[in-house]
C-alpha positions as a Markdown table, in Angstrom:
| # | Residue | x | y | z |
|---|---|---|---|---|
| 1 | Unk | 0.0 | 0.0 | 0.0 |
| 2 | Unk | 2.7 | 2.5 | 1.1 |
| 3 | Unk | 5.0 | 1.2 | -0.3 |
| 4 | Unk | 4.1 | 1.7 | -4.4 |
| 5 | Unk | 4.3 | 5.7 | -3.9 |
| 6 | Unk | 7.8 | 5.5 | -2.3 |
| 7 | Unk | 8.9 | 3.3 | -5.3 |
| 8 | Unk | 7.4 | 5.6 | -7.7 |
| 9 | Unk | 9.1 | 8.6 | -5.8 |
| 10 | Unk | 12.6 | 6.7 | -6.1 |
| 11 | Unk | 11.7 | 6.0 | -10.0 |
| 12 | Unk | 10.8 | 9.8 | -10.2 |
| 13 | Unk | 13.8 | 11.0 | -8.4 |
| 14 | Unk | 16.2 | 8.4 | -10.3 |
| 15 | Unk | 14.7 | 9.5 | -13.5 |
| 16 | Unk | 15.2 | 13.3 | -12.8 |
| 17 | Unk | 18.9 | 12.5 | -11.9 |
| 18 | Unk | 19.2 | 10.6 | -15.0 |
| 19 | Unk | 17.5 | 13.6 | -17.0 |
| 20 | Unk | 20.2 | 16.0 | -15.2 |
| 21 | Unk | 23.0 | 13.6 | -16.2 |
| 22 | Unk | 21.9 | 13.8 | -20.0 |
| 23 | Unk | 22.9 | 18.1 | -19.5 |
| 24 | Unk | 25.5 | 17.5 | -17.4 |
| 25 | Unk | 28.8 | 16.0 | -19.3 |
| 26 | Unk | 30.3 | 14.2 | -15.7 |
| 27 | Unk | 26.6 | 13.0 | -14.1 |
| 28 | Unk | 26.1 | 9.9 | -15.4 |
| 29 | Unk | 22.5 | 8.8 | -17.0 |
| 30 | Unk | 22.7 | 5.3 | -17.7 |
| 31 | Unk | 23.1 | 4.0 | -13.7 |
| 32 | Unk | 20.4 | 6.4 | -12.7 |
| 33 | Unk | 17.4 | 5.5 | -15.5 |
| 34 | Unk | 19.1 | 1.4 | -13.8 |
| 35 | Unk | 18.2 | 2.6 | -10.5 |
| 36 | Unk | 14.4 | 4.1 | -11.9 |
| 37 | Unk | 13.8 | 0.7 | -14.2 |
| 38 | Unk | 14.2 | -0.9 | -10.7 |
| 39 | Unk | 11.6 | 1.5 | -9.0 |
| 40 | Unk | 9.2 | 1.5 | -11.6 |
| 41 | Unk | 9.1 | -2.3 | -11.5 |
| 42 | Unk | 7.7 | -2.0 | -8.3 |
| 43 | Unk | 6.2 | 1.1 | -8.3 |
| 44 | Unk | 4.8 | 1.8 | -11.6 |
| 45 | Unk | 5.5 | -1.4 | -14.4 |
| 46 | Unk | 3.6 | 0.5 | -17.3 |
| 47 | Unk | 7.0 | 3.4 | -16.9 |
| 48 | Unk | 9.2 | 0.8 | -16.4 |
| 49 | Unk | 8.3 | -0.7 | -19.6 |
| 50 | Unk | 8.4 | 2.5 | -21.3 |
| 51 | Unk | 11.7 | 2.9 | -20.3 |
| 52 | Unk | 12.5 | -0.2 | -21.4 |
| 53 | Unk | 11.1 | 0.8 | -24.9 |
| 54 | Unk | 13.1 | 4.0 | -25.0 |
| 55 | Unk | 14.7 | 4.5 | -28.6 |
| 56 | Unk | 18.1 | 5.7 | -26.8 |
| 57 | Unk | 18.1 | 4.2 | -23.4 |
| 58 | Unk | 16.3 | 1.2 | -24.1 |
| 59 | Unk | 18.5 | -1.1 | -25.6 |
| 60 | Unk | 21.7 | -0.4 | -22.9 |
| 61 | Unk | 18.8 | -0.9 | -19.9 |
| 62 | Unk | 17.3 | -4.6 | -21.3 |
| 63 | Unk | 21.0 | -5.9 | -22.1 |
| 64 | Unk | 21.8 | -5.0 | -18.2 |
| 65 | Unk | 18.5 | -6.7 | -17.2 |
| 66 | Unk | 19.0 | -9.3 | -19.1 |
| 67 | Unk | 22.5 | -10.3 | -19.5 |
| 68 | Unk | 24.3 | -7.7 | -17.1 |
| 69 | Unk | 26.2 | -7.0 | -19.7 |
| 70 | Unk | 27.4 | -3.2 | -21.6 |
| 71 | Unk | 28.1 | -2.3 | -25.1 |
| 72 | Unk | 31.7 | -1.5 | -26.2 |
| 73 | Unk | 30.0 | 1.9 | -27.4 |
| 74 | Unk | 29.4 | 2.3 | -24.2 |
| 75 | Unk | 32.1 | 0.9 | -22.0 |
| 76 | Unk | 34.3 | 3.3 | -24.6 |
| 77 | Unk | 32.4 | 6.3 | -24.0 |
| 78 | Unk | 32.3 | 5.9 | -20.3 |
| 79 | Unk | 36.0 | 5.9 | -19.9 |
| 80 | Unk | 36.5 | 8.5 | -22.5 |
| 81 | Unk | 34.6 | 10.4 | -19.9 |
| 82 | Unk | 36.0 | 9.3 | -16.6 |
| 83 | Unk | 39.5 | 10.2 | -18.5 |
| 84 | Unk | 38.6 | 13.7 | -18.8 |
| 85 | Unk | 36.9 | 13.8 | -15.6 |
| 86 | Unk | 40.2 | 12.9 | -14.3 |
| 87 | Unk | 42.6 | 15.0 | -16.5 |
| 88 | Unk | 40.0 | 17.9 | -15.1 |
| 89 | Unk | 40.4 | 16.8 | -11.9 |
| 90 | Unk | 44.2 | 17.0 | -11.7 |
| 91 | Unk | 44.0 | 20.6 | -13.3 |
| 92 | Unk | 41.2 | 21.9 | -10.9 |
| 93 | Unk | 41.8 | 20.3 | -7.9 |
| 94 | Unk | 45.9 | 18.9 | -7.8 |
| 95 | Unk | 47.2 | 16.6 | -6.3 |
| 96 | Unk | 46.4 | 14.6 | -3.3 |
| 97 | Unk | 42.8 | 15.1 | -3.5 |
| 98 | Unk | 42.7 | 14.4 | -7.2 |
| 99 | Unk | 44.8 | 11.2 | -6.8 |
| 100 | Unk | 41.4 | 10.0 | -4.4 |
| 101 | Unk | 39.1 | 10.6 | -7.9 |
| 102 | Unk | 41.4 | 9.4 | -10.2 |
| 103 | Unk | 42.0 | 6.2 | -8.6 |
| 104 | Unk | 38.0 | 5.6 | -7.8 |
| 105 | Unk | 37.6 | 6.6 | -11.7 |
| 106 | Unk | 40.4 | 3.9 | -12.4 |
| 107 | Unk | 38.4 | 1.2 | -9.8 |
| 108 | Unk | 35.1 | 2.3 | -11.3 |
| 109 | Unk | 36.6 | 1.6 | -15.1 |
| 110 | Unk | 37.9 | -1.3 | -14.5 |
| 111 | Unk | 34.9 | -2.8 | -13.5 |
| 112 | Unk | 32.6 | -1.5 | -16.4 |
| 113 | Unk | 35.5 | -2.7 | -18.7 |
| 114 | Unk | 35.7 | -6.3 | -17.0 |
| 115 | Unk | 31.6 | -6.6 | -18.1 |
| 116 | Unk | 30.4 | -8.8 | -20.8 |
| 117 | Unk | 29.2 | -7.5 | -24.2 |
C-alpha cells in the first residue's frame, strides 16, 4: 500500500537525476534510468516498460537486465569520460585530492571494462 508511492518517488527522483545527467557531461544517466527501471518495477510497471522501450536508453537498460552485460559503445564512451573527468580533476583540484578521484575513476573503469558485451 505504502510502499508503491515511495517506489514511484525513487523511480521519479532516479529518472530526474538521469535527465540532469543527460545536461550534465560528468553526471552519469545510464546507472540512474538502472536505478528508476528498478523503482518503476515495483512502483509503476507501465513506466518501467516505457523505459524499457526508449529509442536511446532502451537497448543499454534490457541488455543490463538481461544479460548484465554493456556495449563497447558504451564501455568506450564511459572511460572517455571518466579520462577527462580525471585529467579535469588533476588541473582543478591537484594533487592529493585528485589522486582520491582518479583512482575511484580507475576502480570504477575497471569494472565496467571487466563486463560482458
Amino acid at each position: 500500500m505504502v510502499k508503491r508511492p515511495l517506489w514511484m518517488a525513487g523511480g521519479l527522483l532516479s529518472l530526474g537525476l538521469a535527465w540532469l545527467g543527460v545536461l550534465l557531461p560528468l553526471l552519469p544517466t545510464v546507472p540512474f534510468l538502472l536505478l528508476a527501471v528498478f523503482c518503476f518495477a515495483r512502483g509503476n510497471p507501465s513506466w518501467e516498460q516505457r523505459l524499457l522501450d526508449h529509442p536511446r536508453y532502451g537497448a543499454s537498460l534490457r541488455d543490463w537486465r538481461e544479460r548484465r552485460s554493456i556495449s563497447r559503445k558504451s564501455k568506450i564512451a564511459a572511460l572517455v569520460a571518466m579520462g577527462w573527468a580525471g585529467i579535469l580533476a588533476w588541473l582543478l583540484i591537484g594533487f592529493p585530492m585528485a589522486g582520491i578521484s582518479i583512482a575511484i575513476m580507475a576502480v570504477t573503469g575497471t569494472w565496467i571494462w571487466t563486463r560482458p558485451e
